[in-house]
Each structure stands twice: as C-alpha cells, then as structure tokens.
N, C-alpha and C positions, 0 to 999 in steps of 0.2 A: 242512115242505116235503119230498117223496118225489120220488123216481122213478118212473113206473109206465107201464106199457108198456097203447097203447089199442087195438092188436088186434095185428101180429105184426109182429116187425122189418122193417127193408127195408133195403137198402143206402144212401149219400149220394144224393142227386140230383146229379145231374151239371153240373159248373158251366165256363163259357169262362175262366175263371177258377185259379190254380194253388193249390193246397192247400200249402201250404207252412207252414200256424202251427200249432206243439206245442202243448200245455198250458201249458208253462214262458213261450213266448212272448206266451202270449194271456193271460195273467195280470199277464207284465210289459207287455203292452201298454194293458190297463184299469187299473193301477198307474198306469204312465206317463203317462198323460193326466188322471187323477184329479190325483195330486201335482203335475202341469204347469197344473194348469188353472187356477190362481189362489192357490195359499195363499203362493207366493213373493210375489203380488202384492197380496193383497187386506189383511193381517191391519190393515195403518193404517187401511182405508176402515171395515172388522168394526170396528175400536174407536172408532169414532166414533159409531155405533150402542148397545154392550153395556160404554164402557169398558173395565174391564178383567177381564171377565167372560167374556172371548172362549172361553176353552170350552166354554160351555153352549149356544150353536146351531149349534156344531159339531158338538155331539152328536145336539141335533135336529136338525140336517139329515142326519146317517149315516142316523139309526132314517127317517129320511119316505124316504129314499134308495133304503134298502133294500126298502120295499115296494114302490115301482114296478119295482126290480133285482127282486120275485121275479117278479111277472109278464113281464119282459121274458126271464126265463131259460125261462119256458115256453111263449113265442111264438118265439122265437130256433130254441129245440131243436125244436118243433113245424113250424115251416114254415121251414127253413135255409136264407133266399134273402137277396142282397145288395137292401136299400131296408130294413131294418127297417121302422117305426111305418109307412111309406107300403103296405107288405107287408101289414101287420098289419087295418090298415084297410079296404084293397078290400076283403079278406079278410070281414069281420065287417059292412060298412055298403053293399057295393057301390053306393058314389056317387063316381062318376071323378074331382067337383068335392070332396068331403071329402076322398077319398085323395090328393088331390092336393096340398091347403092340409096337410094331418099332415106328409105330406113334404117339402113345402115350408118346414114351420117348421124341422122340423129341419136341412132344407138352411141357410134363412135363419140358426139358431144356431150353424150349426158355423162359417160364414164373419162372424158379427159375433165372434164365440168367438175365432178366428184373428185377426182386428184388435186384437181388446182385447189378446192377448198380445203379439202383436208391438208395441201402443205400449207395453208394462210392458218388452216387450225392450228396447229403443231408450231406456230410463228411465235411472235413477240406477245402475242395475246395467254396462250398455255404459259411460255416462260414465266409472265407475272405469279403463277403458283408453281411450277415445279420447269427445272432445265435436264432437258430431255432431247433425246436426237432427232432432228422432224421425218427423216424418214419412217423411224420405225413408230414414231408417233403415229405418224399420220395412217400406217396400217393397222396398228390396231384400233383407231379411231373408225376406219370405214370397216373394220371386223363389228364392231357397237353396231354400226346403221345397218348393217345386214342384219343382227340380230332381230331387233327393232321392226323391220321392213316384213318380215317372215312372219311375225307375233300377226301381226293381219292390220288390214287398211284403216280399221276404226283406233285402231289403237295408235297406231302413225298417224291420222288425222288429230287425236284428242292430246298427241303429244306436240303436233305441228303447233294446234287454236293457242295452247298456254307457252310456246317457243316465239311463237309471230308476235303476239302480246309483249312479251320481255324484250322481240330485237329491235318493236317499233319504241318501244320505252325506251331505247338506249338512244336512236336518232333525234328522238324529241331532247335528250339529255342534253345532246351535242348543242342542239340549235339553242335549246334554254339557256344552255351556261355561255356560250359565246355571247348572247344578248347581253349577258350582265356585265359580259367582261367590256362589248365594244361599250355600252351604255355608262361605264365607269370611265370611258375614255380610253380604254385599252384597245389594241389589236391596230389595223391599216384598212378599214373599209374603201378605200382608192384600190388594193389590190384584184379585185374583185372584177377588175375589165383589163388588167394585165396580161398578155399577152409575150409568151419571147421575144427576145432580139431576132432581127434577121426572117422570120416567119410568118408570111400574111396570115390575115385572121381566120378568111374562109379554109387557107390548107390546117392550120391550126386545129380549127373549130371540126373540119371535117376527120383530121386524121384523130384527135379526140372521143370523136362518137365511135371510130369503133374498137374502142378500150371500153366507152360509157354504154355500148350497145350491149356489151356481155354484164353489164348490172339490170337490163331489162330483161335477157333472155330466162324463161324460164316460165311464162307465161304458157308454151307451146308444151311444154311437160302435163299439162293437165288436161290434154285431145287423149293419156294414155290413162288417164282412170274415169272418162267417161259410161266406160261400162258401170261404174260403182257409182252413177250421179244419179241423185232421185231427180225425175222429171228433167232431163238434161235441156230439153229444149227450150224451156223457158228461165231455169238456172244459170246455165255456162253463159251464155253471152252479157248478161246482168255482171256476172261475179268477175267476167274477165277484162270488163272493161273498167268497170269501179276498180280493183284491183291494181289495173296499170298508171291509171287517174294517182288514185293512190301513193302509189310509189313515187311514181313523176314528180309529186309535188312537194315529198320528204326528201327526195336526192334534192334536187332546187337547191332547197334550202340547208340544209348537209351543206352543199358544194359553196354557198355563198355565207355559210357560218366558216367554213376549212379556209377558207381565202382569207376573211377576215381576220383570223385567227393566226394563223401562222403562213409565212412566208413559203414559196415552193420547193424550195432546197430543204426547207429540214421536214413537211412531207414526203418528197422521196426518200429522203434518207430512212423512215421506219415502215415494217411491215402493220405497223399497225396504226395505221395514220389517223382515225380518228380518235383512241385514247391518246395519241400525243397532241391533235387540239384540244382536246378535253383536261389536259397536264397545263396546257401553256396559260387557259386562262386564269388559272389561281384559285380558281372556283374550287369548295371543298366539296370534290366527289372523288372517293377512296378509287385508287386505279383497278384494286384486285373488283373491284364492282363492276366497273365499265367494262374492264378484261373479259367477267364472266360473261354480261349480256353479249359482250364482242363471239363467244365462243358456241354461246347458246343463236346467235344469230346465223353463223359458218355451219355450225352443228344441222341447226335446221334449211340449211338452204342445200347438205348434202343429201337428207336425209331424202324429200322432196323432188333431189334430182336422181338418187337411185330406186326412187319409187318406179320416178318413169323408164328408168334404163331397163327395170326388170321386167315389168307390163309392157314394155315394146318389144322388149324379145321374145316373151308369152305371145303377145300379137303377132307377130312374125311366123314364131314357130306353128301358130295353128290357121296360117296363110301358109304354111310350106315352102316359105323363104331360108328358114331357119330349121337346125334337126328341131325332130319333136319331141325330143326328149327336154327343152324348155318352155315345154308346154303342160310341163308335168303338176296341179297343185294339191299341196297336203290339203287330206282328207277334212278335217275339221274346221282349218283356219283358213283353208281356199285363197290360197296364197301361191305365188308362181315360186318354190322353193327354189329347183333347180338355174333358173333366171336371177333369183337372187344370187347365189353362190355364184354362178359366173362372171356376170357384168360385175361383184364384187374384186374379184381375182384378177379380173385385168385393170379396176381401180389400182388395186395396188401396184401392179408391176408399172402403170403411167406415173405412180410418184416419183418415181426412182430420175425422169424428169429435172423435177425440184426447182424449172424457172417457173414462176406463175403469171407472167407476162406474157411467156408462150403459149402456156397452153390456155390462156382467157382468148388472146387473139384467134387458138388453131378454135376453139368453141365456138367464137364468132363468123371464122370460114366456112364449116363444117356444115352449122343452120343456114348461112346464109343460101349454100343450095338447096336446103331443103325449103325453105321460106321462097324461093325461087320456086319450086318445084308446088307449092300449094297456093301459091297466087297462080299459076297456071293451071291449076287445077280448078279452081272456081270459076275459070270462064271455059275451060275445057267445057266442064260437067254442067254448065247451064242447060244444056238439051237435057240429061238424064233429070227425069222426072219422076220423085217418090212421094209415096203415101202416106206421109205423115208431116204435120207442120215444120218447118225452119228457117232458123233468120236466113235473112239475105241482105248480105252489102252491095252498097253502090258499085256499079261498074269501073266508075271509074277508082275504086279502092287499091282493088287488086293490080289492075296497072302501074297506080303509083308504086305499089310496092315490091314489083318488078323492078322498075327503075332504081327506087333505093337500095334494094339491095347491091345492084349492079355497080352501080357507083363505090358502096363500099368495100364489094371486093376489088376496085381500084387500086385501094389503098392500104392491101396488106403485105406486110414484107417477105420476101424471097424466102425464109427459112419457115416463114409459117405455110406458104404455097408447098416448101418441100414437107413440110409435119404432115402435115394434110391429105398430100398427094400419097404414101406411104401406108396412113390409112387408109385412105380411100383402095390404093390397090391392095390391102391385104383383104378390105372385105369384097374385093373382084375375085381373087384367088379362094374366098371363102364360099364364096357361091358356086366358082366354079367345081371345087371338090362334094361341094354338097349335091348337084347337079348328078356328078358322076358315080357319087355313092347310091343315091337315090335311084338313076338307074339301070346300077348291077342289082338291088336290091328285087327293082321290078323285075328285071329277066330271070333273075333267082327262083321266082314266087309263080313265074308266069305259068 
C-alpha cells in the first residue's frame, strides 16, 4: 500500500462541520471502538464456537479486516465527506435506491451495534455494583451516550483518549494476571489448540471469525467523522492501520490467556467472560475494578458507535437520501442533534431484542454488504480522477476483500439472514416513502 498523489494537491473541502481530531485522537478513536466493540463481551459466545482455540479467528478476522480497512483508507482520503460506504457508492454505482440500502446498512449496524453493547453493559459487569433490569438499564445507558454525543465531537473524543486508556488497561490486566497464574503452574496452556468434538478445524476456525469479526468491526465508523479530521489525508490511513495492528495483537493474546485460563464451558456460561478469567486466576485484582474498566470499555465502544450512527445519517440527509430534517445541527456545538435523538431511539427499541449473539452476528451481515459494496467501489472509481492527494491500495486488496467477505456470509445462520432481511426491507420501504413525500413536496412548490 502507497501514497500517491492522482494529479495535484488541493486544499480540505470545506465542511459545516469542526475539524477538531489529531491523529492521536483519531487513532484512539478506531482503537476505542474496535476494543469496545465486543471482545469484553463476546470471548464466552467465540468459545462455544472454537473451544479453546480462541485465537485463531481472531487472527482471521484481523488479516479479512484488514483488507476491506485498506480500501476504506483510499475511499476515506479520496473523497473526505461524512456518509462513508453511502458516499462511496452514489459515487461508483449512481443508483439513489443501492446508495441508499449501503447506507442504510450501515446506519441499521451501528444502531443494532449500540443495543448489543448496551445489553453486555447492563450484564454481569453493572450487576457487580448494583442489580438492575438490563432492559431498562441499558436505555437509560444509550439515553448517557446521546447526551454526551450532542455536548460536541471534542468533548466525545477527549472522553473516548482517557475511556481507550482504562479498556486497554483492563486487556493488559487479563494477559498480566493469567501469566502469573500459568507461570505458578496454574491454568491448561494445551487448551489453547483445543478444538470441539465432531467439528473440523477450518469449519470451526471459520465459523468463529464471524463472531471474532464483530470485535474488529468498527474501524469503518471513523470514514463518518472524517469531516472533523485535521489533514485527513495523511492522518486516517496511519491511525487506521496502527489501530487494527493494535487491536489484533491484544485480542491474540486476551484469546490465548482466556484459554489458558479457564475451560470453555464456564466462559459460556458468563456474560462477562473476561472478569471470570480474571476471578479464576486467584490473582488479587478487586472484581468491582475489573467490572468498572469492563464497563468503561462497553461504555466507550457505544459511545464511538453512536457517534457514527449519527453523522451518517447527517451524511445522508444532506445527500437527500434521508429527510433533511437530520441534517439539522445546534447552533454553537455543530452537532447533528436531530441524528442524535433518532438513531438513539431506535437503540433503544433494538434492546428489547436482549440476545447479544444476534444481534453481534446481524452487525456482522449488515457490514459485510456494505464492506462488499466499498471494495467495489475502489476499483469501480479508479477512472474518477481528483485533485487532491490519496492513499491507494493495491489492486489486488480490494479483491481479496470481496472474496472474504463472501465466504463469510456463507456462514451465517437462517435467523440472522431473517434479522437482517427485515431490516434491510424496512429501510426499502423508508426510501420509498421518502421518495414519495419528496415529490408531492416538489409538485406542491412547483
């Protein structure tokens, strides 16, 4: 992958929007959402799948990760407008009703994305301080991150920098105390290539990554506050690849301390599977400790995902995909209000939900065609030629990441093709009412 300039610099495009994220920030903010996005919550459901084999589609799912991450780094830098994948697509397919559904999935993943954390928040992680009902938990939980989200982008960035800090502190915690526990002779480091009964490895391994692919997702959240990147073009692809590096190499090791550690059955059995390896090894770390970073890590990985749910519908609506009334932002804080308050509101009604296996797998459907939909786009849009520097990946990148995705939607189950599909046509039906309001509107005016 290169940099290479396709005829001569230009200045940013100009956004209604405040520039306000460094490099530092935008790095800890695709960290923050990557580590938020499920490995506090997911590794019992992953070894129910791969036993205790857990980090081997971790790993596959970095490397598939990473190739739809390089093509997103050269659609990002190439056309630096908030809507990512929905950007991407008018762009390369001009079909109102495709651009429309890309955006729309990713709209629909960011807000199932946001339920599924907030019921893991509201889980066995809250109960270590107070027992409470996770539904109504978990709404007034994503009621906090609206608030928060609306305060404005620097202030959600400067909360994300000191949130990423505490949830990477917690994974380091795990790996620390497990060392001491195996290194004292404790724990079954043999588990750790353990595989079920009855189950070859590659179906195993494969149907594994895409449980482990929704702890990398979230990467693709930060194409929708490139409007707010100082110098994107030289920023994003730096912060997004360090970033998944990053992550990749904390789950690893997470996955192969959880193995070590405790057997697979009593990971499934809790929703909070890394404080219960953190319990087993005897090691004195206070559980309400671990609980908290467990919570500050869920916290920020929602916070980050309803950032982008609400700037992609901001995106949206001022593409005319979307009413324009989610284009609306307050005066002072230049904040998508009305985008907040919605994608908030239908968080909520997705808890009600309440499996978190579903809806991490329906997250993983949802992207996977938009991730289809912007690897097609970067060899679409190789003829369109702009005025200003941007990366560019290898050809054959986006290829591969065609193929991966494909493969993984092979292997997802019937009730999440039905989740998915339901979505997908309510936001078919959403277009098409918007369509037909739009224009009586015009004939009205005309």
């Amino acid at each position: 992958m290169d940099e290479q300039s396709t005829t001569t610099s230009a200045t940013d495009s100009p956004s209604r929007l405040r520039r306000a994220i460094t490099g530092p920030l935008l790095y800890a903010f695709i960290l923050g959402d990557v580590l938020g996005a499920g490995i506090y919550a997911l590794m019992g459901v992953l070894s129910g799948e791969v036993g205790g084999a857990l980090w081997a589609p971790l790993l596959v799912a970095l490397l598939l990760a990473l190739l739809t991450a390089g093509s997103y780094a050269e659609l990002v830098t190439k056309y630096p407008r908030a809507g990512g994948a929905a950007v991407f697509a008018e762009r390369a397919f001009r079909n109102p009703l495709l651009s429309f559904l890309v955006g729309f999935s990713m709209l629909a993943a960011g807000v199932v994305s946001a339920a599924g954390l907030a019921i893991a928040f509201s889980g066995d992680y809250l109960a270590t301080f107070i027992d409470v009902p996770v539904i109504p938990a978990a709404m007034v939980f994503l009621a906090l991150i609206a608030a928060l989200n609306a305060r404005g982008i620097r202030e959600s960035m400067g909360s994300n920098l000191v949130m990423t800090a505490i949830e990477l502190s917690g994974l380091v915690i795990v790996v620390a105390v497990v060392a001491v526990f195996v290194g004292g002779g404790g724990g079954d480091v043999s588990r750790v290539t353990q595989l079920p009964h009855g189950v070859s490895a590659a179906g195993a391994v494969l149907g594994g990554a895409i449980i482990a692919y929704y702890s990398f997702v979230g990467f693709e959240t930060s194409a929708n506050v490139i409007e707010e990147v100082k110098n994107p073009r030289r920023t994003y692809p730096r912060a997004l690849f360090a970033a998944l590096v990053t992550a990749g190499a904390m789950y690893v090791l997470v996955g192969l301390a959880s193995s070590a550690a405790l057997p697979p059955g009593k990971l499934q059995d809790s929703s909070g599977p890394l404080l219960a390896v953190v319990e087993a090894t005897g090691v004195h770390v206070p559980s309400w400790l671990f609980s908290l970073i467990a919570l500050i890590a869920v916290a920020n990985g929602a916070l980050l995902t309803m950032i982008m749910a609400s700037r992609l519908a901001f995106g949206m609506a001022e593409q005319g995909l979307l009413p324009p009334v989610l284009a609306r932002v307050l005066p002072r804080r230049r904040t998508p209000w009305v985008a907040i308050l919605v994608t908030t509101a239908v968080a909520m009604i997705l808890t009600l939900i309440g499996d978190l296996a579903t809806l991490a797998e329906t997250v993983v459907l949802l992207l996977l065609f938009v991730f289809i939909s912007a690897n097609v786009s970067v060899l679409v849009l190789r003829r369109d030629r702009v005025e200003h520097d941007h990366f560019r990946v290898w050809t054959f990148v986006p290829v591969l990441g065609i193929l991966s995705c494909i493969l993984l939607l092979t292997q997802q189950r019937p009730i999440v093709w039905l989740f998915g599909g339901l979505l997908l046509a309510a936001g078919a039906l959403l277009y098409l009412v918007s369509r037909i309001v739009t224009t009586r509107i015009g004939r009205r005016t005309a």
